[in-house]
C-alpha positions in Angstrom: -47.1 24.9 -0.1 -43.6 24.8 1.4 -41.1 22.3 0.7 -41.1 21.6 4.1 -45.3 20.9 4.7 -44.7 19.3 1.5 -42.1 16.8 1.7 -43.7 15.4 5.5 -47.3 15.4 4.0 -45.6 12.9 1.6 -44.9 10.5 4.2 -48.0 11.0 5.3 -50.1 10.0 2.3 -49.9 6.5 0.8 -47.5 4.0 0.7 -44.0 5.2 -1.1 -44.4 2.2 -3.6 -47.5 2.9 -4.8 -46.1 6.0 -7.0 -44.8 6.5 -9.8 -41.7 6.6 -11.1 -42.2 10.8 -11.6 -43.2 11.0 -8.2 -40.3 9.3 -6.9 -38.4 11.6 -8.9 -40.0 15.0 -7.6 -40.3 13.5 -4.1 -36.9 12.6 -4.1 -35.5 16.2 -5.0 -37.9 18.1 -2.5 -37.2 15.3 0.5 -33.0 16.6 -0.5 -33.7 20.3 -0.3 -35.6 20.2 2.5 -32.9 17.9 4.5 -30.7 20.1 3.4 -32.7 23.0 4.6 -32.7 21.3 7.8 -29.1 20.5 8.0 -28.1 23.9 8.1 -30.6 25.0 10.7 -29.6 24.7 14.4 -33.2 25.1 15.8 -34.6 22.2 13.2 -31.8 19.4 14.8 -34.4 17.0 16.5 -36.7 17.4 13.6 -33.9 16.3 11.4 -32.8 13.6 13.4 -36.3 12.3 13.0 -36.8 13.0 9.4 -33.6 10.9 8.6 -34.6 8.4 10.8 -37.5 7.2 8.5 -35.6 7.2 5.5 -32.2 6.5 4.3 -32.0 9.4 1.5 -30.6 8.0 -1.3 -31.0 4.2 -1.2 -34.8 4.1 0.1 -35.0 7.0 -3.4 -32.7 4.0 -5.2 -34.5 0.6 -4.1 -37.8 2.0 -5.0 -39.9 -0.1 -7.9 -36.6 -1.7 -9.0 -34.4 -3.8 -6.6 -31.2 -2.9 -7.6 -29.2 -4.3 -5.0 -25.9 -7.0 -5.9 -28.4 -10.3 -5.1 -31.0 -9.1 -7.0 -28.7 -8.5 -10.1 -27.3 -12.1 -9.2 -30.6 -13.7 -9.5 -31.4 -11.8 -12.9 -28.1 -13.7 -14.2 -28.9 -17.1 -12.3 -25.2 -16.8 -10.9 -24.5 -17.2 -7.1 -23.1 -14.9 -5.0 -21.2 -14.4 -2.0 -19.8 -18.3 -2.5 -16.2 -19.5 -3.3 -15.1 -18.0 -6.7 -18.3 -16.2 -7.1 -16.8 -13.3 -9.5 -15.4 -16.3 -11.7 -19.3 -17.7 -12.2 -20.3 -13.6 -12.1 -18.3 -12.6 -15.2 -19.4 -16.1 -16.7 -22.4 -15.0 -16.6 -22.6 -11.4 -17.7 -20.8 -12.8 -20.6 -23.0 -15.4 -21.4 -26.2 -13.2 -21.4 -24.5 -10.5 -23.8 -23.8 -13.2 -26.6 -27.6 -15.0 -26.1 -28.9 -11.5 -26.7 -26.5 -10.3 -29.5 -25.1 -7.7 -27.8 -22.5 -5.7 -30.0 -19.2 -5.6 -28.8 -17.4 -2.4 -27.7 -13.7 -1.9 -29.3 -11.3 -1.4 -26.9 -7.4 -0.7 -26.7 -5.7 -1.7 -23.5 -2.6 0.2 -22.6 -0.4 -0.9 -19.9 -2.0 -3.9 -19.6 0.2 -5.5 -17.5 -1.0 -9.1 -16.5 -4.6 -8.2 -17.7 -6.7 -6.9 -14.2 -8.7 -4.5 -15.7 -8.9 -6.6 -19.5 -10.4 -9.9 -17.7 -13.4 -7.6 -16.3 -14.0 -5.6 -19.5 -13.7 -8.4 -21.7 -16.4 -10.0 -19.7 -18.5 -7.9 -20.2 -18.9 -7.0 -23.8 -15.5 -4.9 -24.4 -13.7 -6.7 -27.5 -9.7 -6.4 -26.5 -8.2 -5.5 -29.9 -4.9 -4.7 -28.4 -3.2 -4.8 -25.3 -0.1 -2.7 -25.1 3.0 -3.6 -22.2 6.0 -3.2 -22.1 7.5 -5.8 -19.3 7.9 -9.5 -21.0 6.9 -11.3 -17.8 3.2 -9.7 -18.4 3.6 -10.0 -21.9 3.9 -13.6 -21.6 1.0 -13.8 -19.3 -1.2 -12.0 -21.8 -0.5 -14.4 -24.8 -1.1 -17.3 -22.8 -4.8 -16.3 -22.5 -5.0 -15.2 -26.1 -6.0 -16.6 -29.0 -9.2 -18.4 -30.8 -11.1 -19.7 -28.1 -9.2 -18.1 -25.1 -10.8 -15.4 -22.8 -9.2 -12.4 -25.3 -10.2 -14.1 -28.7 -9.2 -11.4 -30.7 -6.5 -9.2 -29.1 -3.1 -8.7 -30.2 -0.7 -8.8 -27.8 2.0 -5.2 -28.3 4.7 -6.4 -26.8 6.6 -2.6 -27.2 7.5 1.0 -25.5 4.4 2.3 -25.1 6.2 6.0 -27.1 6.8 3.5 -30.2 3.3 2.9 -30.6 1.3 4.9 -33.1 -3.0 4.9 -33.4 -2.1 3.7 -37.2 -1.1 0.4 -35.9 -4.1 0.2 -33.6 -7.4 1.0 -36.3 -10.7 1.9 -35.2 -11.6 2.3 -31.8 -14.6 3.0 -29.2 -13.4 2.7 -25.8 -9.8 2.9 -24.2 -8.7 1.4 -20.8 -5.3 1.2 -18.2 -3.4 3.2 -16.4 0.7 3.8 -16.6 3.0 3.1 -13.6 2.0 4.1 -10.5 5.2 3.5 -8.5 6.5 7.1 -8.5 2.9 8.0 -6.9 3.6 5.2 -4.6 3.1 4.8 -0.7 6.8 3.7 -0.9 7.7 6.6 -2.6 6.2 9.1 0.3 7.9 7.2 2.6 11.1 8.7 1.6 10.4 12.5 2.3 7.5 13.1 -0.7 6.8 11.4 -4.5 8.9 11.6 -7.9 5.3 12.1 -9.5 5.6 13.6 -12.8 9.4 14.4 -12.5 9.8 11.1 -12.6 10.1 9.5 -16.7 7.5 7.0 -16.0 4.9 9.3 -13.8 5.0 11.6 -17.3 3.6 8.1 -19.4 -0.1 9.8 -19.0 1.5 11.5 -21.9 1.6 8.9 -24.3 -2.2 7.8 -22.9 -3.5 11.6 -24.1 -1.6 10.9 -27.0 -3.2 7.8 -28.4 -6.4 9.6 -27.3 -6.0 12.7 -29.9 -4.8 10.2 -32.5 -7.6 7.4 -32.1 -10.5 9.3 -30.8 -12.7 6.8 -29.0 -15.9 8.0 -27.4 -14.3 7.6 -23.7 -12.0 6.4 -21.3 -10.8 4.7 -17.8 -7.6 5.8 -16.4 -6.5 3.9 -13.0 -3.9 4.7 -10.7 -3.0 4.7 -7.2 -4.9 7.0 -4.8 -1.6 8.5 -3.9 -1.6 10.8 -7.6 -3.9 12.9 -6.2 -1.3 14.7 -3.1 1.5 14.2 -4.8 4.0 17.6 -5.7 1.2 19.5 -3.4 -1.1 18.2 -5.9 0.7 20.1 -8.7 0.7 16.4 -10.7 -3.0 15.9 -10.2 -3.7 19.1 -11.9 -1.5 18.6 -14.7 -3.2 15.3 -15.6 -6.7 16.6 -15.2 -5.5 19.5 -17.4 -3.5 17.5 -20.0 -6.6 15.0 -20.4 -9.3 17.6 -20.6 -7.2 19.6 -23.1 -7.6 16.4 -25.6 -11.2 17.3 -25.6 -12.5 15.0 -22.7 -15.1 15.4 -20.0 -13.6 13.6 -16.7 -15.5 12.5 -13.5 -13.7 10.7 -11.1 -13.5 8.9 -7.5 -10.9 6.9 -5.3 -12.9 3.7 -4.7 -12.0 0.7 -2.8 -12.5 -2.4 -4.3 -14.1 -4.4 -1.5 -17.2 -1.8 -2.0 -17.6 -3.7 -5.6 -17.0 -7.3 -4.8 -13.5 -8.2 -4.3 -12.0 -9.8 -0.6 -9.9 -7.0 -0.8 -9.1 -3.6 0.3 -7.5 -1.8 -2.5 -7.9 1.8 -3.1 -7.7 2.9 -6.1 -8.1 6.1 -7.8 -10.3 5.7 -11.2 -11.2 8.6 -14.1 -14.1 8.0 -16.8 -13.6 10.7 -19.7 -16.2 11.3 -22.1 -16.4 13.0 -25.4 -19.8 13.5 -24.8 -23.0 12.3 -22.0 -22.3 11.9 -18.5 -21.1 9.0 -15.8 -22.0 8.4 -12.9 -20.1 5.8 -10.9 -21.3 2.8 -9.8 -23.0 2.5 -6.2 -20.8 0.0 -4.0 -22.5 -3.6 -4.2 -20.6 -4.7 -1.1 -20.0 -3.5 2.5 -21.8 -0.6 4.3 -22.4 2.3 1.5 -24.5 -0.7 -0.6 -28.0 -0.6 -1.0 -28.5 -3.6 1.3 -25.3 -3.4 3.7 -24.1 -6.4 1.3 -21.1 -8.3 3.5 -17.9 -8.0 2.4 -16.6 -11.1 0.3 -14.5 -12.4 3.1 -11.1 -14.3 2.5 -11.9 -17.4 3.8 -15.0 -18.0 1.7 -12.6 -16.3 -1.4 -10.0 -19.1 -1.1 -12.5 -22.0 0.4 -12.0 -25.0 -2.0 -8.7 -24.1 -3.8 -6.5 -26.5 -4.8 -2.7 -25.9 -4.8 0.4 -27.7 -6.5 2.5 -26.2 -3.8 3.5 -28.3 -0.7 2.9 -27.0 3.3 7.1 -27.2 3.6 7.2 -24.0 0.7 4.8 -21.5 2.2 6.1 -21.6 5.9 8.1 -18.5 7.0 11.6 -18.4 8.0 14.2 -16.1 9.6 14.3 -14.6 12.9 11.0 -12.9 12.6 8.5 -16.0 11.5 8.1 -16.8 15.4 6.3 -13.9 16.0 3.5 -14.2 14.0 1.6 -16.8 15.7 0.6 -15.0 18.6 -0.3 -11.8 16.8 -3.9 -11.7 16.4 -6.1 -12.2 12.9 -6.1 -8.4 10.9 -2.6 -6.9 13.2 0.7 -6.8 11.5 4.2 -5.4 13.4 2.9 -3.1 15.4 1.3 -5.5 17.8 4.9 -5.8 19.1 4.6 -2.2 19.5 4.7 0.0 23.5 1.7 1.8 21.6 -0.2 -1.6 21.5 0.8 -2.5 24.7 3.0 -5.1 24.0 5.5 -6.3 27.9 8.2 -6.7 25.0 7.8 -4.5 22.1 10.0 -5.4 19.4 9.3 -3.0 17.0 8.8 0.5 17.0 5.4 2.4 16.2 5.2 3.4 12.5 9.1 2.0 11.9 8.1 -1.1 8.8 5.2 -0.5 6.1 2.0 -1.7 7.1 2.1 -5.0 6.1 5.0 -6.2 7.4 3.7 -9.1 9.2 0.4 -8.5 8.5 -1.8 -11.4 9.2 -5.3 -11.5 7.0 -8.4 -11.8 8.9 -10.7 -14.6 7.6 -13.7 -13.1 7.8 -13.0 -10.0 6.4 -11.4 -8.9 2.9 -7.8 -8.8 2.8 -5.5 -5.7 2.6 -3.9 -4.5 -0.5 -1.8 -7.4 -2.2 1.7 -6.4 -3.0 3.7 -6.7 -5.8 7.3 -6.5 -4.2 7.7 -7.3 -1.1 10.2 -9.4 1.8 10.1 -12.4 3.2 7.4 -11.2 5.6 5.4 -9.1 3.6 1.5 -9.6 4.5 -1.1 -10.8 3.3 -0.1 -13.8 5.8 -2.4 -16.6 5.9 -4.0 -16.9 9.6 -2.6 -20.2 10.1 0.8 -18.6 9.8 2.0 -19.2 6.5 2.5 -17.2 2.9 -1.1 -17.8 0.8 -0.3 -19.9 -2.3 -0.7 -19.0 -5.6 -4.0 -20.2 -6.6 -5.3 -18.3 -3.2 -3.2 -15.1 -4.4 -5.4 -15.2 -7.4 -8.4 -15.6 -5.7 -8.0 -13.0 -3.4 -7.2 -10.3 -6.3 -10.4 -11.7 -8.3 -8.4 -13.5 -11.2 -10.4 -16.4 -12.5 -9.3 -19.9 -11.5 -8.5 -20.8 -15.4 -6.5 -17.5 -16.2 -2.8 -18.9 -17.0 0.0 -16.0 -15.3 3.1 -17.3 -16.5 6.4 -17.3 -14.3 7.4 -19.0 -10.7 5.1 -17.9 -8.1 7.3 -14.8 -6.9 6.7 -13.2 -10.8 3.3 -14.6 -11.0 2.2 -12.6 -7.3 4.3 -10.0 -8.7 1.7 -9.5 -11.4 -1.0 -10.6 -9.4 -0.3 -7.4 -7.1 0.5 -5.1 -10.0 -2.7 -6.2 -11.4 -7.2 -4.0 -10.7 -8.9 -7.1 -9.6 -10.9 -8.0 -12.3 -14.6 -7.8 -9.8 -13.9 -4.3 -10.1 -13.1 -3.9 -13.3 -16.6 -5.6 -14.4 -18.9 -3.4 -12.2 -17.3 -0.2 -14.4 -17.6 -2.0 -17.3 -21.0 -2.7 -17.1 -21.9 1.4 -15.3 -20.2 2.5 -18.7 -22.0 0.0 -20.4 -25.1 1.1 -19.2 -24.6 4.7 -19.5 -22.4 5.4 -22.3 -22.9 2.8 -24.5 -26.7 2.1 -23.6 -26.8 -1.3 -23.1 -30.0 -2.8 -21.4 -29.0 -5.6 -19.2 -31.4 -7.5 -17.2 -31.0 -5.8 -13.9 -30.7 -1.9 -13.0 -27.6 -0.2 -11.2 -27.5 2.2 -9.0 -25.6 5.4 -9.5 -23.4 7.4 -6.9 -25.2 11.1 -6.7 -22.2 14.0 -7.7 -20.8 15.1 -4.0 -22.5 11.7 -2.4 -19.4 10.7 -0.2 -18.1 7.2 0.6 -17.5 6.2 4.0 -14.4 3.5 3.4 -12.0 6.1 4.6 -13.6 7.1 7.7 -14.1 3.1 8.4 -10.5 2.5 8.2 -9.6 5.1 10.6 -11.8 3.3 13.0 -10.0 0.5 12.6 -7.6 1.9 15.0 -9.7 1.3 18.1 -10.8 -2.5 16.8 -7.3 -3.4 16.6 -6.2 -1.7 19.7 -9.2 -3.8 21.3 -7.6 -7.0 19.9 -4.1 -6.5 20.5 -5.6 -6.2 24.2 -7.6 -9.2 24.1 -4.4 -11.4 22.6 -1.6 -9.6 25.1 -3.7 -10.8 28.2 -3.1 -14.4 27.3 1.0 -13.7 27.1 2.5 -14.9 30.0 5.0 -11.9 31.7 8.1 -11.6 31.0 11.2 -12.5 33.5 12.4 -9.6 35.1 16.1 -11.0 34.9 19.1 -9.8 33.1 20.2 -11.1 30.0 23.8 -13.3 30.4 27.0 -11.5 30.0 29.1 -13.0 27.3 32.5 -12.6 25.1 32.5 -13.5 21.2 34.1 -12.9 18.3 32.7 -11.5 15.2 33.3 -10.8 11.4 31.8 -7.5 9.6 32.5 -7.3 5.8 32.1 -4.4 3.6 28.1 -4.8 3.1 27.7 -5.0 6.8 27.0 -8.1 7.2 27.9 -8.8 11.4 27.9 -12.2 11.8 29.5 -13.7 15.3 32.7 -15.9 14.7 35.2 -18.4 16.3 38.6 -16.6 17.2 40.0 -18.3 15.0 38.0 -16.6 12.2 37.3 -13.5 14.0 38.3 -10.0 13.1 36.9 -8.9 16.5 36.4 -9.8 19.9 32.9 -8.2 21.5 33.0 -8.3 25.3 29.3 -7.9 26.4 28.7 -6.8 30.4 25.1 -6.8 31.3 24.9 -5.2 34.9 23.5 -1.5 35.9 24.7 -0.6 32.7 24.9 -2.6 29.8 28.9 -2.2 28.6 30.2 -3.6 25.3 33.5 -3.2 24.3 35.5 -3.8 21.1 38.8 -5.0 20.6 40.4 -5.8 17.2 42.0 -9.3 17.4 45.7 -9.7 18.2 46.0 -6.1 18.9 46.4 -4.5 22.5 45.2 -0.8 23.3 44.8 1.4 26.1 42.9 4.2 24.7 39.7 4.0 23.4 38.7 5.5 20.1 35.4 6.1 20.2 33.4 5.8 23.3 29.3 6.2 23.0 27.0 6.7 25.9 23.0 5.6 25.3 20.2 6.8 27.6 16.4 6.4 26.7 15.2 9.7 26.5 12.4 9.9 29.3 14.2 7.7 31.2 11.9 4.6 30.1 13.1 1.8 27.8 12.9 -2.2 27.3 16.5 -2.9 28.3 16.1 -3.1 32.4 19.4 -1.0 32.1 20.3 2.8 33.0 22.2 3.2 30.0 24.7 1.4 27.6 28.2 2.4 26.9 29.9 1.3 23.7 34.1 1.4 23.9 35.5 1.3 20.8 39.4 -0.1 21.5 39.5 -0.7 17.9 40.8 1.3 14.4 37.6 3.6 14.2 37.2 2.1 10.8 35.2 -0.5 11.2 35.6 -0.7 14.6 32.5 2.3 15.2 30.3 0.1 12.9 31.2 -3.2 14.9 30.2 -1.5 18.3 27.0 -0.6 16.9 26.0 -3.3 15.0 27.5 -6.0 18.6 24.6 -3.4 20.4 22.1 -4.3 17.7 23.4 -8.0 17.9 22.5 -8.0 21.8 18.9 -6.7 21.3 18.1 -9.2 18.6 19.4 -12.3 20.7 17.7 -11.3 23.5 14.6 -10.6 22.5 13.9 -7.4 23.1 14.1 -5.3 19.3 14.2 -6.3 15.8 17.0 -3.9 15.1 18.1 -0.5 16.6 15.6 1.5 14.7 13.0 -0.3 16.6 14.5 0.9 19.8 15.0 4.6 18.6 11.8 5.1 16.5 11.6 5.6 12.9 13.5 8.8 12.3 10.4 10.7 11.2 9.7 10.6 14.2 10.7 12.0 18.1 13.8 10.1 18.8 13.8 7.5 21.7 17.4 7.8 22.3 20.2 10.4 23.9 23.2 9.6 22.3 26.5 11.5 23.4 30.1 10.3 22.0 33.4 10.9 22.8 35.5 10.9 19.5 39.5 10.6 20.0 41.2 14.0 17.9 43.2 10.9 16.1 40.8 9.8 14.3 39.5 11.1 11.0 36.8 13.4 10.4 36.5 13.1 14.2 34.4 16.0 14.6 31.8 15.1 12.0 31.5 12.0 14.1 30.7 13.5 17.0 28.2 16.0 15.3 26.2 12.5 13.5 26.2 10.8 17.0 25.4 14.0 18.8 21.3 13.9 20.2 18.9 15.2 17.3 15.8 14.9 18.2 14.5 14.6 14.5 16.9 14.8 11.8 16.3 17.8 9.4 17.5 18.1 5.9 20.5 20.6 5.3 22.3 22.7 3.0 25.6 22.0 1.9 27.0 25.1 3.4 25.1 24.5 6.5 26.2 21.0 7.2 30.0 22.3 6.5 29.8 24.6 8.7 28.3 22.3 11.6 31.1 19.6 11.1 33.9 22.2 10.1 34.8 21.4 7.3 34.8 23.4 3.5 31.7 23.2 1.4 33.9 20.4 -1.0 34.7 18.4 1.5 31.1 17.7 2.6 30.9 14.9 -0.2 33.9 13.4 0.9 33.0 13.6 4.8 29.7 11.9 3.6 31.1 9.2 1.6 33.2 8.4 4.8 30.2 7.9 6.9 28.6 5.3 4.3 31.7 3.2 4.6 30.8 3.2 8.2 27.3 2.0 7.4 25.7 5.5 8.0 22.5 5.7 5.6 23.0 9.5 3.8 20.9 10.8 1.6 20.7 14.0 -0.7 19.2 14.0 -4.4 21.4 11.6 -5.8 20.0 8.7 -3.7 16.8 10.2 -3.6 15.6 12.7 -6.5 12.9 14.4 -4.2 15.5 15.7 -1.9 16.9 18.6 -3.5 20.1 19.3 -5.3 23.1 20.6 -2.6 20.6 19.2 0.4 21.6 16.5 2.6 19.9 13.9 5.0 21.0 11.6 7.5 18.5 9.8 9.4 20.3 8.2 12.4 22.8 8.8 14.9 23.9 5.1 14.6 25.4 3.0 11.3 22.3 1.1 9.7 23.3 0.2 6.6 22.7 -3.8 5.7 23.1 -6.4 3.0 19.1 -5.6 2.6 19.5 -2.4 2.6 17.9 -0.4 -0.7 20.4 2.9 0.3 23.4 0.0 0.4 22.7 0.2 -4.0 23.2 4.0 -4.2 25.4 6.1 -4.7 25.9 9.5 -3.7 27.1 11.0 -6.6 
């Protein structure tokens, strides 16, 4: 009988739940090769659109006999779920039952424990923290606060050391081994500046010392966690290194990016996880949450996550500030920046697409889970609460999964520092009890279910789709803005100070170094003069156009007269340009109105440079329209700005004093040696700047 006649006279016989468990198992395997069979058979698409119609492969296979879906393993724990603090009563739980049935304890080392993510989950269930190994005091300090007789880590010693000065002699016997070493070189941040560090960076080579203690203590397996962004980085030449290095130390590895809303927590955080095994196999936990669960769970939302909390901190501390806190009220729940974008639709866009990370301004949606908390960020770094307004602390902890007991020591800034440095502990617990299950054979009360090899999660391909939802709201909420005045902005004379960080601030004449004559007409015209000082001639004079012909200014073009020593004079026209748009309401900053530089420029800039002035020509060659700015050689660039190939530094170091942001491998390792980068046709160097700290040689 074919597989085919086979697997549909199966569906046509008795009910699916009346078999056994070996049926199931045969079925399951013919009912795959046939829809695979199918799948790649043109003729066979309507039959196949039927046949997976009246069964969801894998989870009808899965639910069969044993309900393994996330309330079902609730109720076999008597814990709630899907209620304020939920994986706090969870882990309670899962803990509880493993000391009323006697369940041995796993021995486990923690290495770069920071403030004890992924040691809260494990602990819970089963795995005895012997050791936690950091390096930074801060998360030091948190980890001794919830250690000792009668704390959550009972018996752990806290290392306080170099991870490199740590030998498995100081360590003993051990079954299991958890963490994951910095991930900043692999970071998001880090491709945001033209490609990753990785492994040339000191701390992307710390999965060293991890392989190390591995060879010299020998434990039956492993987790490794790290960003998703490991994977791409150095073409990907990192990711094989690491899978190399650990398999060499006699390790079999499976492993998965996962996000951790799929296992529990209000929170989209992708992380990439690897289970090595010196011997059985692992299979990763099925998702218990969102649309690849058994059920279609819901997400753990972040207003049920924070519901009840009680904070020390008053309303007055966790307001915003600054020029920037106005706009977040009208943007909608789940939006950040780029609702303020022409892409979105904004009648005033502010900001340009793609120009701040993604959660600048980021405002959480209630009733979904949050995106990824950050460790370091400004003052309007999301998650924002929807009532406009930083989260407190005790919310922060809720939203990574941290119990409501667990002491992080610090202020607040240190304490969501290591919050957002931290695996939320939810899913730490649902691999802790997978490798429980299956490579230490413990028999809990309830059944998982297991992710097939090559079965695909669809969280990816649901936040692409995002795009559209939040296109849809950005619609709804720019309908309700009421239209902006066509009228011109007022013309105005000031004076200004500029010091040697950039900081423009305006200025009585009294305490001016400048005075800024601003002429908003056809064109807009702004003019420099340096105070007490009369010339005729310009230095500098800078025409601006929007390339297209289309811009938010209600101007043909803006023309910047420099009557001024070009030194800071240039930087003062600029940054008086920059001063206009911010005023008025019309762009954060000028790289709002050009575009971020990876991108097409916005802008055709041409400048007239007086033969006086120094390095006059490679001022007209940085100001001169590029459409995207491409890394050089050396040679190259001395040759465009006429100059020898030793004077380029020099030339270079000349622009940064005029607030030009230059880069080459000395501000940023990933560009290489003799290259060179400069990003904008227009100074944009500020006291916040992170280029402002380096140096170029």
């Amino acid at each position: 009988m074919s597989q085919e006649v086979l697997a549909e006279k199966m569906f046509q016989d008795s009910p699916l739940f009346s078999r056994s468990d070996k049926d199931i198992e045969e079925m399951s395997l013919i009912c795959y090769n046939y829809i695979v069979v199918l799948w790649t058979q043109k003729n066979f698409a309507k039959k196949r659109d039927g046949f997976m119609q009246q069964m969801n492969m894998f989870s009808m296979i899965d639910m069969i006999g044993q309900d393994k879906t996330f309330s079902a393993i609730c109720d076999s724990l008597g814990c709630e779920n899907n209620s304020p603090a939920w994986p706090d009563k969870f882990g309670a739980a899962i803990k509880k039952w493993l000391e009323d049935n006697n369940v041995p304890e796993i021995k486990t080392l923690s290495l770069f424990s920071g403030a004890g993510g992924l040691d809260i989950g494990f602990s819970d269930v089963g795995f005895d923290i012997v050791s936690s190994v950091e390096i930074e005091r801060k998360f030091c300090d948190t980890l001794e606060l919830n250690t000792g007789k009668g704390k959550r880590f009972n018996n752990s010693k806290v290392h306080c050391i170099d991870i490199r000065a740590l030998s498995g002699e100081d360590i003993g016997d051990i079954d299991f081994i958890i963490g994951g070493p910095p991930c900043q070189t692999f970071s998001a941040a880090g491709r945001r500046a033209n490609g990753v560090p990785g492994t040339t960076d000191a701390r992307g080579m710390l999965f060293k010392e991890y392989v190390r203690l591995l060879k010299e203590l020998s434990p039956k397996g492993f987790l490794f966690e790290n960003v998703y962004g490991i994977v791409g980085a150095q073409n990907g030449e990192a990711w094989r290194e690491i899978l190399e290095v650990f398999s060499k130390a006699g390790y079999k590895l499976v492993y998965r990016i996962v996000d951790a809303a799929d296992y529990g927590a209000p929170q989209h955080r992708e992380r990439l996880l690897i289970v090595g095994l010196k011997e059985g196999v692992f299979k990763f936990p099925r998702p218990t949450h969102g649309p690849d669960s058994l059920d279609k769970e819901p997400f753990y939302n972040a207003e049920t996550a924070i519901e009840g909390v009680v904070s020390k901190e008053s309303e007055e501390s966790n307001k915003l500030g600054g020029r920037y806190a106005g706009l977040l009220s009208d943007i909608p729940p789940g939006l950040n920046y780029s609702f303020y974008t022409e892409e979105m639709g904004h009648p005033n866009p502010v900001f340009a697409w793609r120009s701040k990370f993604s959660d600048f301004l980021y405002k959480a949606d209630p009733n979904a889970p949050v995106r990824t908390i950050k460790a370091s960020g400004g003052a309007y770094t999301g998650p924002l609460h929807w009532e406009n307004r930083f989260f407190n602390y005790e919310e922060y902890k809720r939203l990574q999964t941290f119990p409501d007991d667990y002491e992080i020591s610090g202020s607040k800034q240190i304490a969501v520092k290591q919050i957002g440095n931290s695996v939320p502990p939810q899913l730490a617990r649902m691999m802790a009890i997978a490798i429980r299950a299956e490579v230490f054979d413990t028999k809990f009360p309830f059944e998982l279910s297991f992710l097939q090899e090559g079965e695909e999660l669809t969280f990816r391909k649901r936040k692409r789709a995002l795009t559209s939802v939040y296109r849809k709201k950005a619609e709804m909420a720019i309908k309700a803005l009421k239209q902006e005045s066509g009228a011109l902005p007022d013309s105005r004379k000031y004076g200004c100070t500029i010091d040697s960080s950039f900081h423009f601030k305006e200025a009585s004449r009294t305490d001016a170094q400048f005075m800024v004559n601003v002429n908003w007409a056809e064109e807009l015209e702004i003019e420099v003069t340096a105070i007490n000082e009369v010339r005729d001639t310009p230095s500098a004079s800078i025409t601006i156009v929007p390339r297209g012909n289309q811009w938010p200014l209600k101007v043909k073009s803006v023309i910047l007269t420099v009557k001024a020593d070009i030194l800071p004079g240039l930087t003062v026209a600029w940054k008086a340009f920059e001063q206009e748009l911010i005023v008025n309401g019309m762009k954060a900053d000028l790289v709002q109105l050009n575009g971020y530089y990876q991108y097409r420029s916005k802008l055709l800039v041409t400048a007239v440079v007086s033969d006086n002035v120094k390095y006059a020509e490679v001022l007209r060659w940085v100001m001169r329209n590029r459409e995207i700015p491409e890394i050089k050689k050396t040679h190259t660039l001395a040759q465009e700005w006429n100059v020898l190939d030793s004077d380029v530094m020099d030339a270079a170091e000349y622009l940064r004093i005029l607030g030009y942001e230059i880069r080459n491998h000395s501000t940023n390792p990933q560009i290489d040696a003799d290259h060179w980068l400069i990003p904008y046709v227009f100074p944009t160097l500020t006291p916040q700047s992170v280029q402002l700290r380096k140096k170029l040689r």
